[in-house]
Structures are given as C-alpha cells and as structure tokens.
Residue, then its C-alpha position, 0 to 999 in steps of 0.5 A: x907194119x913190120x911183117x911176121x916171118x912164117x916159121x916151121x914149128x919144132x917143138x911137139x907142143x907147137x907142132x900140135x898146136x899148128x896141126x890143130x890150127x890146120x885141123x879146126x881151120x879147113x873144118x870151119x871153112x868147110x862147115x860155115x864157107x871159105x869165104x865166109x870164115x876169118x882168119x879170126x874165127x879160126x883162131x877163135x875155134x883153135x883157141x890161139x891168137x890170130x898172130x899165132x896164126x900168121x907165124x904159121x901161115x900167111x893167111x888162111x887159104x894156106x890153113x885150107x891147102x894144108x888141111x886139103x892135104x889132110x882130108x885127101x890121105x884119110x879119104x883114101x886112108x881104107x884103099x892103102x889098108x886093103x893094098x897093105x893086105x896083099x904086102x908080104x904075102x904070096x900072091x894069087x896068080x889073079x884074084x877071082x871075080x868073089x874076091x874082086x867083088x868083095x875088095x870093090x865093095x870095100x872100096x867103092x864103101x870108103x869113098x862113099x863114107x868119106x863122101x858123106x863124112x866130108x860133104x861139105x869139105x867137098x863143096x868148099x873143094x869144088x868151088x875152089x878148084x876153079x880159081x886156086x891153083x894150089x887147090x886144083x893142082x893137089x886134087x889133079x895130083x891127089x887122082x894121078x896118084x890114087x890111079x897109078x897105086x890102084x894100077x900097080x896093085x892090079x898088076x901084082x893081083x894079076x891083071x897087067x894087061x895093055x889097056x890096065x891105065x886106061x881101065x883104071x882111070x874108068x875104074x876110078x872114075x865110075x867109082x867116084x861118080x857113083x859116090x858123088x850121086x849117092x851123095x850130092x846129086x840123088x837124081x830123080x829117077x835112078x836107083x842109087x843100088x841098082x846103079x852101084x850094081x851096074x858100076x860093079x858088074x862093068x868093073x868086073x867086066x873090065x877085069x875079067x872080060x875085056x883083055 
C-alpha cells in the first residue's frame, strides 16, 4: 500500500482546513477519550475525509499534540495580556501589596476558567502524559516556560531577589494546585475560598515578606 507523504498545507483555505482539523480533533478526543476516538470520527466532525487526514498527520496522536499546543497558549493567554500592561510604560520601583493582590487574582481567575472550560482536556492530558513522550515533554516545557516569563515580569516589577526562581516555582505551583482542587478534586472537608485566601496571603508573604 503505497504511503502518503504528509505535507504542510500552503494555501490559507488548506491552513484552515488542517486548523479545523486540529481544532475538532483534540476536542473530540478530549470530550468522548483518546482512546475511544478514531481517526474516522474526526474526520466525521471536521467535515473532510480520513485521507485529507493523513496528508496532514500521520495519525491521530499527532492532531492531539498539535492541539495540546493550541490549548496550552490560550490557557495562559490572560497571564501574557496582564504582562503586556507593564510594556512600554514606566515601571513602579516595586508593585504594592493592593496591586499584587489584584494581578494574582486575575491570575489565579484565568487558570481556574481555563481549568474549567478545559476540564475534560485536562483528563485525556494527565493520562497521556504518563506513556507519550511528546505529550509529557510539551506540559514539562509548557511550565518551564510559564515560570521563567513570570520570573522575569517579577523582576521588572521589583522583586529580583536570589530565591525569586525557587518563589516563582511555588508560586506557580500553589496557584495551580488551588486550580485543580476547585475544580477536579473538591475534598471533603476544605473550603475551596478559604484555601484561595491562604494560597493568596503565602504569595504575598513570599513577595513582600521573606527576602
């Protein structure tokens, strides 16, 4: 059986039509299972055929990886727009614990709508994580990355202390695991607001108090 030779789409109407691909693919297998959707099914939804489908991918984990890629830029989407606010524009010789407040806030409200908008795109992750390579390295890069550009805008903000990449990496992390708890795991027994308060009041602490 002769084999097709996967090729980058140059035309926008093929761009489009491989994003949509892209798109309804990592969506299908995030709503119904990787492991439950077909190449076929896909195809189905996006509204092409299956060999439209494998002259862009070789098959459909590489529709998921692209789609991870996607899913991780918009989850991190209002992090970078609240970064852009301090381009061009001079800077505070360090942000007061009122503004601190306000910017985690937002923060810590992206990543926990992206959590919830995402839900089941967060499962199918999890899973994969533990046997694709590709999947685990774009999530390990995906947090590298996010840490180091929250580092460096806490720098320009005023707190280039020593200890600032091992504070952002707890930083990072306790916002994130509030996330996950408020919306996959509800403990019995904890208060998901008071829990966001404590996680707010130790980034403070972390910023303002421990140099």
């Amino acid at each position: 059986m002769a084999v097709t030779k996967i090729r980058e789409p140059r035309q926008q109407r093929s761009i489009e039509k491989k994003n949509k691909i892209i798109e309804v693919g990592f969506g299908l297998m995030c709503d119904q299972g990787y492991h439950r959707t077909t190449t076929t099914d896909i195809a189905k939804a996006a509204g092409v055929s299956t060999g439209i489908i494998y002259s862009y991918f070789e098959d459909k984990h590489d529709i998921f990886v692209e789609g991870l890629r996607l899913f991780v830029k918009k989850m991190v989407q209002p992090i970078y727009d609240l970064f852009a606010q301090y381009s061009g524009v001079p800077l505070p010789e360090r942000l007061d614990e009122a503004t601190l407040r306000q910017h985690l806030a937002q923060i810590t409200d992206s990543i926990v709508k992206g959590h919830q908008v995402f839900k089941n795109a967060h499962r199918e992750i999890d899973a994969l994580s533990n046997t694709s390579e590709d999947v685990s390295k774009i999530m390990i890069d995906f947090e590298i990355q996010i840490t180091e550009d929250l580092e460096a805008f806490l720098r320009r903000v005023g707190f280039d202390s020593p200890e600032l990449p091992e504070k952002t990496h707890i930083i990072y992390n306790l916002v994130e695991n509030l996330s996950h708890e408020l919306i996959f795991h509800h403990h019995p027994g904890l208060d998901g607001e008071r829990m966001r308060k404590i996680v707010e009041d130790t980034v403070i602490w972390l910023l303002l108090e421990a140099q």
